[in-house]
Structure formats: structure tokens, C-alpha cells
C-alpha positions as CSV (number, residue, x, y, z in Angstrom):
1,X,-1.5,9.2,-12.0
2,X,-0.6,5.5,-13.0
3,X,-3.2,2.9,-14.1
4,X,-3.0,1.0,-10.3
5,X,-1.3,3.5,-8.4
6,X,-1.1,7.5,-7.1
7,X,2.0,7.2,-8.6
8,X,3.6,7.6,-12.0
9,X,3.2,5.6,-15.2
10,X,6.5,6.2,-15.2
11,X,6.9,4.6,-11.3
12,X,4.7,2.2,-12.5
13,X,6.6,0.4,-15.4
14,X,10.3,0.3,-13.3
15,X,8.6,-1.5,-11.1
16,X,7.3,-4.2,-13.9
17,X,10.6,-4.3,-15.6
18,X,11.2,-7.8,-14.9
19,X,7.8,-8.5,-15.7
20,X,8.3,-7.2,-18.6
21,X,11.9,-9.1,-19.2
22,X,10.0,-12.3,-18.4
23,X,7.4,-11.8,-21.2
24,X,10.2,-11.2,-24.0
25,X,12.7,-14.3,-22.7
26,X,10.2,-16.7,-24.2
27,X,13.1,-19.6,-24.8
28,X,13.9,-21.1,-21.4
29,X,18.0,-20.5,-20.3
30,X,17.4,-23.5,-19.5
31,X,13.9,-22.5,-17.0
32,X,12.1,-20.0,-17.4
33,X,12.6,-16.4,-15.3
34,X,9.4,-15.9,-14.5
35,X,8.7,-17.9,-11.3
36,X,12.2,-16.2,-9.8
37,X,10.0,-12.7,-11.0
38,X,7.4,-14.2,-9.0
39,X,9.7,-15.0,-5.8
40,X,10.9,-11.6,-6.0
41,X,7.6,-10.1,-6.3
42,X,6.3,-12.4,-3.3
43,X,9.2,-11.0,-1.2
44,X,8.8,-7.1,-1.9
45,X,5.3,-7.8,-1.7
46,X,4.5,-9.9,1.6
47,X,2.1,-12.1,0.2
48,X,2.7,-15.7,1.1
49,X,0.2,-17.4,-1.6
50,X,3.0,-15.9,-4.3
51,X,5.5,-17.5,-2.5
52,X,3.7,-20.7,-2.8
53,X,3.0,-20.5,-6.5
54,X,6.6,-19.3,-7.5
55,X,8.0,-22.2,-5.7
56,X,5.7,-24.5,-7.7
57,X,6.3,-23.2,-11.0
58,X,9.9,-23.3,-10.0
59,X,9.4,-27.6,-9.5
60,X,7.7,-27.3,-12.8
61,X,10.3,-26.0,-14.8
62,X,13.2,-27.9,-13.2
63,X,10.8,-31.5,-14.2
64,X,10.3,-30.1,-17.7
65,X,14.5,-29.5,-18.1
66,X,15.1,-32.8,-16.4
67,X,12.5,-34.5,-19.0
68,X,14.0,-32.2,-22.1
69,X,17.7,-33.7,-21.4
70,X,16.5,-37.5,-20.9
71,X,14.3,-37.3,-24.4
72,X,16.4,-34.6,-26.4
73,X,17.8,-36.6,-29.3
74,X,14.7,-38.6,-30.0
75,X,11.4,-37.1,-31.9
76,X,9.2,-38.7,-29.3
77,X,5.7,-37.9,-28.1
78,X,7.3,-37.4,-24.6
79,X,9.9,-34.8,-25.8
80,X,6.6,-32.9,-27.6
81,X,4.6,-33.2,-24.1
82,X,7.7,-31.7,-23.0
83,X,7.6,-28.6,-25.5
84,X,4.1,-28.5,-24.4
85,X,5.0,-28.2,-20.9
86,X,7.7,-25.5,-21.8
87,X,4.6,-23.2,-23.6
88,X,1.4,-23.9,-21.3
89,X,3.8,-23.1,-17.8
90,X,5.5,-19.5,-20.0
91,X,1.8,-18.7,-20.8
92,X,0.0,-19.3,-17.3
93,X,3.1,-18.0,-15.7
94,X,3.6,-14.9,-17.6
95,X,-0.4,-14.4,-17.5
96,X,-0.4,-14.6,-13.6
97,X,2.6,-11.9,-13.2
98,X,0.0,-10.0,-15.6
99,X,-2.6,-10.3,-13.4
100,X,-0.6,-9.5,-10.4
101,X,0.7,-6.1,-11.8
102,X,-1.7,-4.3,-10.0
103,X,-2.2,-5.4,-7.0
104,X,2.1,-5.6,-6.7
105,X,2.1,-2.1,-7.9
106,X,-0.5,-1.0,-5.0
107,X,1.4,-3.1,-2.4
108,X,4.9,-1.2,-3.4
109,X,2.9,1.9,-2.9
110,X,1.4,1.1,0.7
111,X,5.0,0.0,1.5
112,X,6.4,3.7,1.0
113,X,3.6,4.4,3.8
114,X,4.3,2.2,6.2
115,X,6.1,-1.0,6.7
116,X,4.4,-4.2,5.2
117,X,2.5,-7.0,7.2
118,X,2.6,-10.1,5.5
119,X,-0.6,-11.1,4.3
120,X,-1.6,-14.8,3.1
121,X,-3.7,-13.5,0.0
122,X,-4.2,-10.7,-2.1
123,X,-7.4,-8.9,-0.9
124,X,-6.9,-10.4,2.7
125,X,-8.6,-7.9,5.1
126,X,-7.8,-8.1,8.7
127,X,-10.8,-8.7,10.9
128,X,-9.1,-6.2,13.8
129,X,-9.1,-3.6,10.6
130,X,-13.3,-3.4,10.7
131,X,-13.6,-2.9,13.9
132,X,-14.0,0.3,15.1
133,X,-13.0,0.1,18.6
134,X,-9.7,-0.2,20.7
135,X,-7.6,2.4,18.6
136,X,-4.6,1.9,20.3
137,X,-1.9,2.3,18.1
138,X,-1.1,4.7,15.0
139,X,-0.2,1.6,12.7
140,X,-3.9,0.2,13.4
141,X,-5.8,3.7,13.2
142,X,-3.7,4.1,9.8
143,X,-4.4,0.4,8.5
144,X,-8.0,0.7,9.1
145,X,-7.5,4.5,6.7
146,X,-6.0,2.9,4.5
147,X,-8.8,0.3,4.3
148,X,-11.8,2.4,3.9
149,X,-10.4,4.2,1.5
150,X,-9.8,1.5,-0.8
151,X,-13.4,0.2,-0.3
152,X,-15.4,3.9,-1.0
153,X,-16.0,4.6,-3.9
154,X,-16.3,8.8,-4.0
155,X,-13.0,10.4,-4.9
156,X,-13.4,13.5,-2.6
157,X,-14.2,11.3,0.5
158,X,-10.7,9.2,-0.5
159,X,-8.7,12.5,-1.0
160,X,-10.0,13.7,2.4
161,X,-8.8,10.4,3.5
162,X,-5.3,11.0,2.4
163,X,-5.5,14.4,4.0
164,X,-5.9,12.5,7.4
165,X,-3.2,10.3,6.9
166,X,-0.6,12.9,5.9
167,X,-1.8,15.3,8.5
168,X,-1.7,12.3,11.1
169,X,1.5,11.1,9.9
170,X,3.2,14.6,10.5
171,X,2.0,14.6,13.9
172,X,3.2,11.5,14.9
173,X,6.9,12.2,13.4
174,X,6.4,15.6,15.6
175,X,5.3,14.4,19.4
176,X,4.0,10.7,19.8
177,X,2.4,12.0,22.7
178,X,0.4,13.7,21.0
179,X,-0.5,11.3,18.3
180,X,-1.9,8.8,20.8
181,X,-4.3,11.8,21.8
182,X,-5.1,12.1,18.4
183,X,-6.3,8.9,18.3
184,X,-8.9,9.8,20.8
185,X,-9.8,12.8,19.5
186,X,-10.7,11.7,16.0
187,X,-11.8,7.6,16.6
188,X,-15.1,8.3,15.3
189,X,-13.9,9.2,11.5
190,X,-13.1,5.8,11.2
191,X,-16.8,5.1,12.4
192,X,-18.2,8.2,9.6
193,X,-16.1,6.0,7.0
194,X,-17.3,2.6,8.1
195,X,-21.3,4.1,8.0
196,X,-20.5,6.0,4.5
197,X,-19.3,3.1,2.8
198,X,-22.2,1.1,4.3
199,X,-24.8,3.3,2.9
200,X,-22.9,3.6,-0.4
201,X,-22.8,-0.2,-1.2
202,X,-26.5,-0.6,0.2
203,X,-27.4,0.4,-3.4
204,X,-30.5,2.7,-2.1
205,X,-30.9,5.6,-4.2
206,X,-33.8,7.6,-1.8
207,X,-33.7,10.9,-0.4
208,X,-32.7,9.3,2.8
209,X,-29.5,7.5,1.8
210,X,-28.1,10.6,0.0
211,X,-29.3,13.4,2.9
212,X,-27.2,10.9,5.1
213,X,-24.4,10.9,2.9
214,X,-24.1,14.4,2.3
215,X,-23.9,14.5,6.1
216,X,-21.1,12.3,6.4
217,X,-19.2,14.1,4.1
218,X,-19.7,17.4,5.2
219,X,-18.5,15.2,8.4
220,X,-15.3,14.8,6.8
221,X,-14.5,17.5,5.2
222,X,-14.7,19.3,8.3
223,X,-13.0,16.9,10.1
224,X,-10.0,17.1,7.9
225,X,-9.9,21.5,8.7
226,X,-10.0,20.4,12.0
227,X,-7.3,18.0,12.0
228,X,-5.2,20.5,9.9
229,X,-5.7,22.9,12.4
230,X,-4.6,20.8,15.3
231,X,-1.3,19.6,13.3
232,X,-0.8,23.1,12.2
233,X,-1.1,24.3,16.1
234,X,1.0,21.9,17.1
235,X,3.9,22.7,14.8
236,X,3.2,26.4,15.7
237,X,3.7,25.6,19.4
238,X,7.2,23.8,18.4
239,X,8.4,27.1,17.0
240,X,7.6,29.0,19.3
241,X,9.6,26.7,21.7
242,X,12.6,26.9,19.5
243,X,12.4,30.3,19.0
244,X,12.3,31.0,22.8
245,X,14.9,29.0,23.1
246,X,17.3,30.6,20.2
247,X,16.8,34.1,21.9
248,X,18.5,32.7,24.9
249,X,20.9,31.2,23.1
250,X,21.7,34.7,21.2
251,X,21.4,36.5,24.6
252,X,23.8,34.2,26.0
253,X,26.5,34.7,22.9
254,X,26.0,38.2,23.5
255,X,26.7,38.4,27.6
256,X,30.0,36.2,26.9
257,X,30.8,39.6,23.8
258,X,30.9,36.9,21.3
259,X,28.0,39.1,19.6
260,X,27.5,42.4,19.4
261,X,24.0,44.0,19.7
């Protein structure tokens, strides 16, 4: 497990190489890398604020080169505002990338679960992703996962949620038919998530907040054997298809004597 991620630590620091590269080139060649790092990470990303503040810092360091070549030559107060520049934009730029490790590392790893919306801010919530009703497509129904389980805190409720999306994610790559039943079947976890994580930030610590808990998670976990069970049903019922479908192919070989019994 990495610091920001379910990944590695390893996973983790190939993905801040450049952020790393941009730390050590403090002397400019002849701008700084870092708002590029930032344009880079704004692309991979999807996060359109990055975008914005890369492009600025990127105006920045192209006025502080043009004022370093028109004062170089002359110990003037404008050529030491200038070096100023150069160390106050590599600090706040450099601190930012800092800052944006992890949420840059937890976008990368949402990406490898599904294609990337782009967003205007980091911690931008969709308003569709709250709302509980109108599952209509896999995307959403995953989204709104993926959501809740950022927001609850309890680590078996967020591994059950994983469970779900795995699970839901195999059945969708089996029979999309299927999947959009899914969606029926199981709308209310979204709901049991939404309530838990309601009564979890309400800060109430009374026997009637944690009976309803418990009851929510015991909701959970059950719901993930049942979903298990209808993936693992549904797979079954796939090969026994293709094994019904093998035996006539064998039996066919074998009436042509291209096999022997």
C-alpha cells in the first residue's frame, strides 16, 4: 500500500518522477520545468484549475527570462527583483506539485478503473453522484461507488465496496444485459452507503447510531455474498453454454472420422 494510493510505493514514486526532477533542477534552463510538470500532470489528470495555474506560472517564468536578459550585465535592484522572482515562483511552484502529489496519484489510480471525466477542481463532487435515484448506467452506479467510498471512513465497509466494483465490473465485461439488471437489483447499496456515511459523520456516539450501523454493515457484507453469487452464477451459466457447445463441436469432428472415440 502506497501513502495516497492502493497501489505501490513503488507505483507511487514513477509516477512523481518528474516531480521529483523539478525539485532538483533548481537553476532555470532558462525557465523553470515545473509548470510543464504541472501541464502534464493537468493532462493525465483532467483537472482544468491545473491547467490554468501551469499556464500562469508558464507567463511568469517567460517575464522573469525576458527581464533577466534586458538587466543581466548591470547589478541593479531590478535584476535582484528578478532573482527574487526566479526563487519565490521555484518555491510556490515546486510546493504546489508537492501538494498535488496525492490527489494526482489518486486520480492516476481511478483512471486504471475507468476513463477520466474532466473535473474543474480537485475535490469537485458531481451533484448527479449524491443522488440516489435514476441508476441508468454502469459508469454512474460505479462513480457514485467510487464516491462513498472515499467519504466512509470504516475500512471493512470500503473493502466491501471494492468487492462490488470488481464483482460488477466482471459482470459487465461478461453480458451487459445483465449488468443493466444489476443495476436494479442492487440500487439500494448505494442508498445503505449514503445512510452509513450519514450516521458516521453525524458524530453521535448512542446506542442508536451504532445498532444502526451495525445494521448497515451487516447490510453490506451480505450484499457483497450475494452479488458474488450472482456473478459467480452467471459465469457458471457461460460455461455451461460453452461446454454444450464444445461437445457438439467434438461430436461433429467425430461423425466427419476426424476423431476417434
Amino acid at each position: 500500500m502506497g501513502f495516497a494510493t492502493k497501489k505501490t510505493k513503488k507505483w507511487e514514486l514513477q509516477k512523481l518522477t518528474w516531480t521529483f526532477i523539478s525539485i532538483a533542477l533548481f537553476i532555470p534552463f532558462p525557465i523553470h520545468i515545473f509548470p510543464f510538470v504541472m501541464l502534464a500532470q493537468a493532462h493525465k489528470s483532467k483537472i482544468r484549475s491545473w491547467y490554468a495555474s501551469a499556464i500562469a506560472f508558464i507567463l511568469i517564468e517567460i517575464g522573469l527570462l525576458a527581464s533577466f536578459v534586458f538587466f543581466v550585465g548591470a547589478m541593479s535592484p531590478a535584476l535582484l527583483l528578478t532573482f527574487g522572482g526566479y526563487i519565490a515562483a521555484y518555491v510556490i511552484g515546486n510546493g504546489m506539485l508537492l501538494n498535488r502529489a496525492k490527489p494526482y496519484l489518486q486520480r492516476l489510480e481511478l483512471a486504471e478503473i475507468r476513463p477520466l471525466g474532466w473535473i474543474p477542481k480537485v475535490g469537485y463532487r458531481d451533484p448527479l453522484l449524491l443522488s440516489v435515484s435514476n441508476l441508468d448506467t454502469p459508469q454512474l452506479f460505479i462513480d457514485r461507488l467510487l464516491h462513498w467510498r472515499e467519504e466512509i471512513e470504516n475500512i471493512a465497509i470500503r473493502k466491501n465496496i471494492d468487492k462490488i466494483i470488481r464483482l460488477f465490473q466482471l459482470l459487465e465485461r461478461n453480458d451487459r444485459m445483465e449488468a443493466d439488471k444489476f443495476l436494479v437489483r442492487h440500487a439500494t447499496v448505494v442508498n445503505v452507503l449514503m445512510k452509513y456515511d450519514e450516521i458516521e459523520n453525524s458524530a453521535l456516539n448512542n446506542s442508536v447510531t451504532a445498532a444502526s450501523m451495525k445494521k448497515l454493515e451487516q447490510v453490506i457484507g451480505q450484499a457483497v455474498i450475494a452479488i458474488e453469487q450472482e456473478v459467480t452464477n452467471q459465469f457458471q451459466s457461460g460455461i455451461l453454454d460453452v461446454s454444450a457447445e464444445t461437445d457438439v463441436y467434438i461430436q461433429t469432428l467425430k461423425n466427419r472420422n476426424l476423431l476417434k472415440d
